[in-house]
DSSP file (Angstrom, degrees, kcal/mol; ACC not computed):
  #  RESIDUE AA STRUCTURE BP1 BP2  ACC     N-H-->O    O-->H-N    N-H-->O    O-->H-N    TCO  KAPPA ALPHA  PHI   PSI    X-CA   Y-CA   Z-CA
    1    1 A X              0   0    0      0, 0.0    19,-0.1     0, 0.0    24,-0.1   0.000 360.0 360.0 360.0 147.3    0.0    0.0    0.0
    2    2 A X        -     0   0    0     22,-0.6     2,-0.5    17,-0.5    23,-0.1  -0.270 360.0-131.6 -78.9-175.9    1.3    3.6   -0.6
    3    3 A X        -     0   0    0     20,-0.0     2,-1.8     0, 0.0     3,-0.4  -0.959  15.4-158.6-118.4 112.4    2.6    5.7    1.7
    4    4 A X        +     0   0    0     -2,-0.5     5,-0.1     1,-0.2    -2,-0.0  -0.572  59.3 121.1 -88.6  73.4    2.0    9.3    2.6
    5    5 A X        +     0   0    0     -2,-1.8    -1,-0.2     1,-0.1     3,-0.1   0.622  61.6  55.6-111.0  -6.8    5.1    9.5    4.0
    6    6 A X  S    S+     0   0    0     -3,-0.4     2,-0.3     1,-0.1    -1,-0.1   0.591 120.2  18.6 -97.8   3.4    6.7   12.5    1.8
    7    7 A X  S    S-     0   0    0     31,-0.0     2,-0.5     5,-0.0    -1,-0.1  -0.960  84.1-110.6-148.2 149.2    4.0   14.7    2.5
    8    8 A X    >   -     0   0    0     -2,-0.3     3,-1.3     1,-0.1     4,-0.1  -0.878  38.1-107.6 -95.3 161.7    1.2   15.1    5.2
    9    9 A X  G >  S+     0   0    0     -2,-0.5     3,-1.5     1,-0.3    -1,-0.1   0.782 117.6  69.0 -19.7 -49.4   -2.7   14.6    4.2
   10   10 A X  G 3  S+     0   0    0      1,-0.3    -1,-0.3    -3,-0.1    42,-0.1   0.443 109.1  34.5 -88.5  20.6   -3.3   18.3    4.4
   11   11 A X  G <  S+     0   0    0     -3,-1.3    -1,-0.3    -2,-0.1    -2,-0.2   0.274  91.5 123.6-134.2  -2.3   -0.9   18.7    1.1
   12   12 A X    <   -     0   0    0     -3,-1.5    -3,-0.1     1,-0.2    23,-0.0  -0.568  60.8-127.4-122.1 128.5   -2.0   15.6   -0.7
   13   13 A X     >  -     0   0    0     -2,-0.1     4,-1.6     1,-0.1    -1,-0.2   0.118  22.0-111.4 -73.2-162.9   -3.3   15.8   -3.9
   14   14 A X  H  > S+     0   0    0      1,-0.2     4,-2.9     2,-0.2    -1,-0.1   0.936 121.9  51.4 -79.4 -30.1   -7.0   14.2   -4.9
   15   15 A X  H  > S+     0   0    0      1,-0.2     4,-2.5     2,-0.2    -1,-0.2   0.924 105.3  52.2 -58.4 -44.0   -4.9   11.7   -7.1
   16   16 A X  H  > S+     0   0    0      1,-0.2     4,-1.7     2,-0.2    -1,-0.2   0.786 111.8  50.7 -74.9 -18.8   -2.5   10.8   -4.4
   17   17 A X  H  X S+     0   0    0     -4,-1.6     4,-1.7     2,-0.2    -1,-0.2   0.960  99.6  54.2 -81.4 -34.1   -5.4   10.0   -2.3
   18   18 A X  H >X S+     0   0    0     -4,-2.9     3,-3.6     2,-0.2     4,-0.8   0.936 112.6  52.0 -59.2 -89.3   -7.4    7.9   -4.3
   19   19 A X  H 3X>S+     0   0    0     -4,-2.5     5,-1.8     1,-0.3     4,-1.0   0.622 106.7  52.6 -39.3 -34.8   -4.1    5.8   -4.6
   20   20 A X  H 3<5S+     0   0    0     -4,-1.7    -1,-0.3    -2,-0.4    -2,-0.2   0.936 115.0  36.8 -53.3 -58.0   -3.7    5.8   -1.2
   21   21 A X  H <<5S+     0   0    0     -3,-3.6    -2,-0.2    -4,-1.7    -3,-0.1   0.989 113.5  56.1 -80.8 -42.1   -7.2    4.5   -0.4
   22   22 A X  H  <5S-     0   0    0     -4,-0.8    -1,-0.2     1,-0.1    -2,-0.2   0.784 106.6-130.5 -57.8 -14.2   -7.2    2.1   -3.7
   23   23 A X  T  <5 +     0   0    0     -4,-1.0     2,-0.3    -5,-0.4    -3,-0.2   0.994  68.2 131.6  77.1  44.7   -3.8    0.7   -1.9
   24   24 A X      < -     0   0    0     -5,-1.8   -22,-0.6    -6,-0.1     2,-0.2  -0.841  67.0 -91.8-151.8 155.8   -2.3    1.2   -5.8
   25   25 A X        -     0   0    0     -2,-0.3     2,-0.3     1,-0.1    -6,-0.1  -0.484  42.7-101.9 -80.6 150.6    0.9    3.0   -6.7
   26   26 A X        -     0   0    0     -2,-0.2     2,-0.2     2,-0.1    -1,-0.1  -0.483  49.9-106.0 -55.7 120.8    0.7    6.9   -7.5
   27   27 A X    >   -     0   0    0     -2,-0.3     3,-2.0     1,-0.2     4,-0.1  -0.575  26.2-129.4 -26.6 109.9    1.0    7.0  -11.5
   28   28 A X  G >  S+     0   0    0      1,-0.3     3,-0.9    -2,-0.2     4,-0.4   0.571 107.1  64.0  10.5 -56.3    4.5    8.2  -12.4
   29   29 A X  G 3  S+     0   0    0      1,-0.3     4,-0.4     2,-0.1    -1,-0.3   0.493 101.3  54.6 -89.7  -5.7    3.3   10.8  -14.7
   30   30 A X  G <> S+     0   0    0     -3,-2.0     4,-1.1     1,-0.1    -1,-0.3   0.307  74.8  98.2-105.5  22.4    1.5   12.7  -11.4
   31   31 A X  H <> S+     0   0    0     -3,-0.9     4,-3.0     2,-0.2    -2,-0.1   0.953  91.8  34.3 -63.7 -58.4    4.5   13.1   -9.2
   32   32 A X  H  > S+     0   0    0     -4,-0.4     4,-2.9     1,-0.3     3,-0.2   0.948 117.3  50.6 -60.6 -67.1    5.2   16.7  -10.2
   33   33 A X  H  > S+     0   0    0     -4,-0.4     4,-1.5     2,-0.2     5,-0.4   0.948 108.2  57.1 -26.0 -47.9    1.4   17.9  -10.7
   34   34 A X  H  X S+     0   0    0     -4,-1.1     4,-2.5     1,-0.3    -1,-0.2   0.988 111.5  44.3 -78.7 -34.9    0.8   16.3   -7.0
   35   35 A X  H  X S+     0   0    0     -4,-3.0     4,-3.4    -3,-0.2     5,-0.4   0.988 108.3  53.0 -58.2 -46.4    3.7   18.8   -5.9
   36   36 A X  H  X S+     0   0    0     -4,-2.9     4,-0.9     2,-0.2    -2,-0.2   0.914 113.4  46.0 -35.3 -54.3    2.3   21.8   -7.8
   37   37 A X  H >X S+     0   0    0     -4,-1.5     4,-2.4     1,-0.3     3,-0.9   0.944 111.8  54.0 -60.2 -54.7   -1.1   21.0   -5.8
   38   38 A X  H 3X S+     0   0    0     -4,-2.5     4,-1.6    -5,-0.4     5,-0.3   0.953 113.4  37.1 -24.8 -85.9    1.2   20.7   -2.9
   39   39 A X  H 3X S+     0   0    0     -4,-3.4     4,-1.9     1,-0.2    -1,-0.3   0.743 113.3  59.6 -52.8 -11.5    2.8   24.3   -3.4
   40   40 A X  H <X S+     0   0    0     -3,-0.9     4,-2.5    -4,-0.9     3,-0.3   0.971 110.9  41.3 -75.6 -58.1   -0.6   25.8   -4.5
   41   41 A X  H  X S+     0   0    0     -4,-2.4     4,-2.2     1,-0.3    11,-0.3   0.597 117.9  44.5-101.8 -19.3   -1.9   24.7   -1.3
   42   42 A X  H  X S+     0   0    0     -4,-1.6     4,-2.4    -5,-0.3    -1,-0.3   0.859 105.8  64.7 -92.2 -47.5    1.3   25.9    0.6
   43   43 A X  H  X>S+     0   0    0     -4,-1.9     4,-2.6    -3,-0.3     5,-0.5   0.969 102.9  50.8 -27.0 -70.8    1.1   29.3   -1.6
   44   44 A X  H  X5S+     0   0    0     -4,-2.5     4,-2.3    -5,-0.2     5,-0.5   0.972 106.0  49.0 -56.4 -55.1   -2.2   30.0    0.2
   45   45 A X  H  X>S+     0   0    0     -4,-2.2     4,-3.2     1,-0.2     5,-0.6   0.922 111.8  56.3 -51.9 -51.9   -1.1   29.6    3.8
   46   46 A X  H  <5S+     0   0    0     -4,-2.4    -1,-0.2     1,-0.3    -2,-0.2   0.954 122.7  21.3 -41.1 -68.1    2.1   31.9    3.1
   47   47 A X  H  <5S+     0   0    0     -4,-2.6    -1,-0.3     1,-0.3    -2,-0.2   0.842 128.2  43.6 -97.8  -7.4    0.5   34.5    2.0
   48   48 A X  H  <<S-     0   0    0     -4,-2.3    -1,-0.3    -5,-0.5    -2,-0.2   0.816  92.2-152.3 -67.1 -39.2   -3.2   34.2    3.4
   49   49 A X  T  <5 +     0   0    0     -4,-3.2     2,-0.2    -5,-0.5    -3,-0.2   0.976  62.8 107.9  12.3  86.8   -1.1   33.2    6.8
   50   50 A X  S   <S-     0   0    0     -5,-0.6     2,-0.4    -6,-0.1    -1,-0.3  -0.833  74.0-123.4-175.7 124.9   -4.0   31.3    7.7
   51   51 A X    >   -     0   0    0     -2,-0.2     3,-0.7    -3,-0.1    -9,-0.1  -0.811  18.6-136.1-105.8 147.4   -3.9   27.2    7.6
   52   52 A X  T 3  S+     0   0    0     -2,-0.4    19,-0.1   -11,-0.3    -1,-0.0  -0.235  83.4  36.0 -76.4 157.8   -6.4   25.1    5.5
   53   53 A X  T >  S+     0   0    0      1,-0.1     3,-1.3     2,-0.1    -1,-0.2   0.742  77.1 169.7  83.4   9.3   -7.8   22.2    7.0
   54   54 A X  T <   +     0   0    0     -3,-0.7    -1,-0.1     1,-0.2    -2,-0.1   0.103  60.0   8.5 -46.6 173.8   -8.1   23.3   10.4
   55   55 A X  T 3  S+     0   0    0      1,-0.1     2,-0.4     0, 0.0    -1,-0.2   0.644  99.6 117.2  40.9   5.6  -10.0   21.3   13.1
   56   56 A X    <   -     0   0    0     -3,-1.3     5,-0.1     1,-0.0    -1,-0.1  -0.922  62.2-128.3-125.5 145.4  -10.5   18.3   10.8
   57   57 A X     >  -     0   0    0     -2,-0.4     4,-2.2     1,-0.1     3,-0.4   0.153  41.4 -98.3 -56.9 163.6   -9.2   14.5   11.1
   58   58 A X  H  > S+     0   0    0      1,-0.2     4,-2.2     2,-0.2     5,-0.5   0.999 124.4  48.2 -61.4 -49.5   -7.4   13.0    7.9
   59   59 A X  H  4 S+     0   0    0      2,-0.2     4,-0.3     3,-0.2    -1,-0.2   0.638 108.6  52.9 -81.0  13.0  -10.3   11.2    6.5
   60   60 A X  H >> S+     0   0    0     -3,-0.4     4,-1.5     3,-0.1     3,-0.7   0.932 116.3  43.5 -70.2 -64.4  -12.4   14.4    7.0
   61   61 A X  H >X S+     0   0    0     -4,-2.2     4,-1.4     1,-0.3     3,-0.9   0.752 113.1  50.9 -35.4 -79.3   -9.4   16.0    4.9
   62   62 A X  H 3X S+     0   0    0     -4,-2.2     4,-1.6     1,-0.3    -1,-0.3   0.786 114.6  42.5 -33.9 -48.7   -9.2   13.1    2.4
   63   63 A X  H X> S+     0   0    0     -3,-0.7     3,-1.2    -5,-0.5     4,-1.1   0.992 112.6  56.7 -77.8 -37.6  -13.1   13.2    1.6
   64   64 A X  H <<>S+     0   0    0     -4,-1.5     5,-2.8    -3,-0.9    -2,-0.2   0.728 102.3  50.8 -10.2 -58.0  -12.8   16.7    1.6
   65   65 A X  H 3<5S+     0   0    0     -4,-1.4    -1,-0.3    -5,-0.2    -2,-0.2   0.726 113.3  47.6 -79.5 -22.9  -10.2   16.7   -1.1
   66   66 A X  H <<5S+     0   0    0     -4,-1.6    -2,-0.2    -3,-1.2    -1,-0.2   0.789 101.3  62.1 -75.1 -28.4  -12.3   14.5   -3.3
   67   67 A X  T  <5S-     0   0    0     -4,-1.1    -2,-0.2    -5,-0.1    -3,-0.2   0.478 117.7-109.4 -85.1  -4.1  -15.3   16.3   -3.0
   68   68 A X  T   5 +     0   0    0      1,-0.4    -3,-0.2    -4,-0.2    -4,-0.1   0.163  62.1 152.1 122.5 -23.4  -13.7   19.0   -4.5
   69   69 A X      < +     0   0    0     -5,-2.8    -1,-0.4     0, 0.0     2,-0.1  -0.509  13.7 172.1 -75.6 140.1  -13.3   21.8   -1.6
   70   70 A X        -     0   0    0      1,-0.3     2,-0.2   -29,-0.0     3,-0.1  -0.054  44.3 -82.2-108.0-158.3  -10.3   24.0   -2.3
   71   71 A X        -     0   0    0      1,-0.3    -1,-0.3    -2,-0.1     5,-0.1  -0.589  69.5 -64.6-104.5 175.5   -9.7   27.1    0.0
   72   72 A X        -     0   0    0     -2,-0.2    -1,-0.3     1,-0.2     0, 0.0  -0.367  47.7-154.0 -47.6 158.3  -11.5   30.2   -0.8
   73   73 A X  S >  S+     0   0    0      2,-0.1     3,-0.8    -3,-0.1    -1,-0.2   0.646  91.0  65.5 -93.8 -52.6  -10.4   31.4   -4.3
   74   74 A X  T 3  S+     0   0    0      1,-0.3    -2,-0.1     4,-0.0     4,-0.1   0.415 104.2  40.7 -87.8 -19.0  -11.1   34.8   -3.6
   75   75 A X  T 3  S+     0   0    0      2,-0.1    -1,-0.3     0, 0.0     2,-0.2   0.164 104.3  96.5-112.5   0.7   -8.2   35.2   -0.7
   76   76 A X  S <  S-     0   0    0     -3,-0.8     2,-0.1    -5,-0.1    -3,-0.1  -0.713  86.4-112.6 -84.4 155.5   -5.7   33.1   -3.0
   77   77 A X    >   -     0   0    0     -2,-0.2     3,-1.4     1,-0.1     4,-0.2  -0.436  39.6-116.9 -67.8 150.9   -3.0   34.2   -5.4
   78   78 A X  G >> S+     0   0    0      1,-0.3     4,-2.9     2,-0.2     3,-2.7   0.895 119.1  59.5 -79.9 -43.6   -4.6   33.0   -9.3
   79   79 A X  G 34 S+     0   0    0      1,-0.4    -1,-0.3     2,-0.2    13,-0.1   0.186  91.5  56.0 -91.5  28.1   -1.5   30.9   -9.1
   80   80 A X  G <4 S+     0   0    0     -3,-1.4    -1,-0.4    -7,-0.1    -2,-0.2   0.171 113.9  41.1-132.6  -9.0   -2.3   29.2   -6.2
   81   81 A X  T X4 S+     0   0    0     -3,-2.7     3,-4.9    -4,-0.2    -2,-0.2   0.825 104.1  65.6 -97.5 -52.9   -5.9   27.8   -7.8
   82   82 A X  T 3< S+     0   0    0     -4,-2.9     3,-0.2     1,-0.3    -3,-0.2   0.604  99.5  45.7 -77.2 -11.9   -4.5   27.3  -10.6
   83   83 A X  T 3  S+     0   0    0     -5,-0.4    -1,-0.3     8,-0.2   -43,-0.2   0.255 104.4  72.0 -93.4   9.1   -2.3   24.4   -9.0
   84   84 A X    <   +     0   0    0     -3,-4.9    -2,-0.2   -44,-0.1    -1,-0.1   0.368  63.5 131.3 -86.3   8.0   -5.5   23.3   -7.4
   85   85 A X        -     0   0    0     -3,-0.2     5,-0.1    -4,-0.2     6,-0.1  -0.149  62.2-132.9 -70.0 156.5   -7.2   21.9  -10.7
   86   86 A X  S    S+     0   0    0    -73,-0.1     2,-1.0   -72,-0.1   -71,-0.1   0.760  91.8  82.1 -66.4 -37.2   -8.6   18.3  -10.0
   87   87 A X  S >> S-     0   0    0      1,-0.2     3,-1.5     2,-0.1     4,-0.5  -0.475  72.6-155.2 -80.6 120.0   -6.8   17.4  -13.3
   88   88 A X  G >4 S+     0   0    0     -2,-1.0     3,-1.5     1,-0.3    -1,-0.2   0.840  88.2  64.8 -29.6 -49.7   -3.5   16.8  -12.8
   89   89 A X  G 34 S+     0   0    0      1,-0.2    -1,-0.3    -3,-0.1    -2,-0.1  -0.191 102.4  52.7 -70.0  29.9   -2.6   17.7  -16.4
   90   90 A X  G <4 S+     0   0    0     -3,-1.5    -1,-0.2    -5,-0.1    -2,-0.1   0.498  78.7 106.1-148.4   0.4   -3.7   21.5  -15.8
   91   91 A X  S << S-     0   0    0     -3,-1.5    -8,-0.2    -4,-0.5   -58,-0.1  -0.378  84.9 -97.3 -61.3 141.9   -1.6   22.1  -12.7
   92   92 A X        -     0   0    0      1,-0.1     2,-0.5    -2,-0.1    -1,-0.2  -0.059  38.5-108.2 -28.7 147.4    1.5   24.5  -13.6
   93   93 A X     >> -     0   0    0     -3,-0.1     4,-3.2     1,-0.1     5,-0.5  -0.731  30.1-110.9 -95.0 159.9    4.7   22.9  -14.3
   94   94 A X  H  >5S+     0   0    0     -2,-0.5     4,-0.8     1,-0.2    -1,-0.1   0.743 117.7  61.4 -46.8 -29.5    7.3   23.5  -11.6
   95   95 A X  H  45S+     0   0    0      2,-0.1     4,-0.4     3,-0.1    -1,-0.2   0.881 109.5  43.9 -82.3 -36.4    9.5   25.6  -13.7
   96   96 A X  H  >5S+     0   0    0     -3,-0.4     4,-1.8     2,-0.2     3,-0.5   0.887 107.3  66.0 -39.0 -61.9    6.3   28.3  -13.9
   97   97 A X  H  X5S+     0   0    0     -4,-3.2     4,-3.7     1,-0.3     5,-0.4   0.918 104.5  39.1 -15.3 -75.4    5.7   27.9  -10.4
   98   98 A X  H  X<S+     0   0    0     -4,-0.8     4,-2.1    -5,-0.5    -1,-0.3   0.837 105.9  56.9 -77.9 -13.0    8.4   29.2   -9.6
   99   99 A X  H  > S+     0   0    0     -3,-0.5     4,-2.1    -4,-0.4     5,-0.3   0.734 117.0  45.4 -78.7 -35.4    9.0   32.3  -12.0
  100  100 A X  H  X S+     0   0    0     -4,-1.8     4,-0.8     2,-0.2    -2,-0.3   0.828 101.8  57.0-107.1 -12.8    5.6   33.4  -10.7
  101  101 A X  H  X S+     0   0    0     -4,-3.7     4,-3.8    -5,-0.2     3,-0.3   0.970 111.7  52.3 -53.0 -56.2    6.0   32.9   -7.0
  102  102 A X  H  X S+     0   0    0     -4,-2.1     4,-1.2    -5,-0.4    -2,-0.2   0.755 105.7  50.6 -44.9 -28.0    9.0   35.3   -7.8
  103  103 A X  H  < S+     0   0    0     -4,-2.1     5,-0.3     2,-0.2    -1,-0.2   0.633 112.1  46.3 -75.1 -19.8    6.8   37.7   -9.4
  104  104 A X  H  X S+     0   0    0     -4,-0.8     4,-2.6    -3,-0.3     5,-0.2   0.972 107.1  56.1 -69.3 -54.6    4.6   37.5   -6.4
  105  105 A X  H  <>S+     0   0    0     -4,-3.8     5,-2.5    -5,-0.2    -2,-0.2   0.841 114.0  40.9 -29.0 -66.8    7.7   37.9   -4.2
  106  106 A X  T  X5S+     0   0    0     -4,-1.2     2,-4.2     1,-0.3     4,-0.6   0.276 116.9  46.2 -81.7-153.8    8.8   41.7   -6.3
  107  107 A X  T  45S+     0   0    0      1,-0.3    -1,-0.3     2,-0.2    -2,-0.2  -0.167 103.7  60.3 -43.3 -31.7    5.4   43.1   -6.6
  108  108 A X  T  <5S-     0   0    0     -2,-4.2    -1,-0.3    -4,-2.6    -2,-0.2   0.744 130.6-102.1 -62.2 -14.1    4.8   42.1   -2.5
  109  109 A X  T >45 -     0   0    0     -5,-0.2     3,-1.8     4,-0.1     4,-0.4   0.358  51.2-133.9 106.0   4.0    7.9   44.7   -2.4
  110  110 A X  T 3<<S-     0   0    0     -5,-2.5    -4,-0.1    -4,-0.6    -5,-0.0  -0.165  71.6 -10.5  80.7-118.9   10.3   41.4   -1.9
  111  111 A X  T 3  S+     0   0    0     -2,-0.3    -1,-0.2     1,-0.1    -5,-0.0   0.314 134.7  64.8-115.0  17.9   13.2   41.5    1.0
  112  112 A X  S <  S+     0   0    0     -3,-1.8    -2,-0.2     2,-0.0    -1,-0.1   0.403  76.4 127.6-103.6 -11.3   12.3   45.8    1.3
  113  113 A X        -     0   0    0     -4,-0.4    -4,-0.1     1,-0.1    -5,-0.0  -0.065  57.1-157.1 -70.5 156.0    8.9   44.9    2.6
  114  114 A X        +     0   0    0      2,-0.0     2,-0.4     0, 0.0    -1,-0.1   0.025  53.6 130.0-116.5  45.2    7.9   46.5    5.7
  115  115 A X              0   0    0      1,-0.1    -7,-0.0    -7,-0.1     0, 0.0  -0.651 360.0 360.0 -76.8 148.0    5.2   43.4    6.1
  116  116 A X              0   0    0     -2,-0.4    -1,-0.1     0, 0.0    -2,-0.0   0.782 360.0 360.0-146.8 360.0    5.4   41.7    9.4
């Protein structure tokens, strides 16, 4: 059976969980997507600074993540839904990812910002 052992449940994409419960290896071809989802989801706490998934067990979280619920949209970065897609194949690649977290970075005012 797999493992969620590189990640916790409150990062795990919808794919990795259905493997998880089917007891079946993660496809290959979703390793990276199930990190985008990962960093989308990690993207919101950072800059919301507020974590999803309070107050609920893992298999609340797990049905959760199947049923669809994301965090609000409307308090996320575009590029923090847009690593939330249920399809794997519509998450950013990693190399995007990161060019626009940096753009997020400069326009938040960067290592001058007087946030705190």
């Amino acid at each position: 059976m797999p493992e969620l052992n590189a990640m916790t449940v409150r990062y795990a994409a919808p794919e990795v969980i259905t493997a998880f419960r089917r007891g079946t290896p993660l496809d290959a071809g979703h390793f990276f997507p199930a990190d985008m989802y990962a960093a989308g989801l990690m993207l919101y706490e950072c800059t919301t600074r507020t974590a999803f998934w309070n107050n609920m067990d893992i298999n609340q979280i797990m049905d959760a993540v199947l049923g669809g619920q994301r965090p609000d949209a409307a308090h996320a970065p575009d590029l923090a839904v847009s690593a939330w897609q249920t399809d794997p194949n519509r998450r950013p690649a990693a190399h995007i990812f990161r060019q626009q977290c940096a753009a997020l970075f400069v326009a938040a005012g960067g290592l001058n910002s007087s946030h705190g």
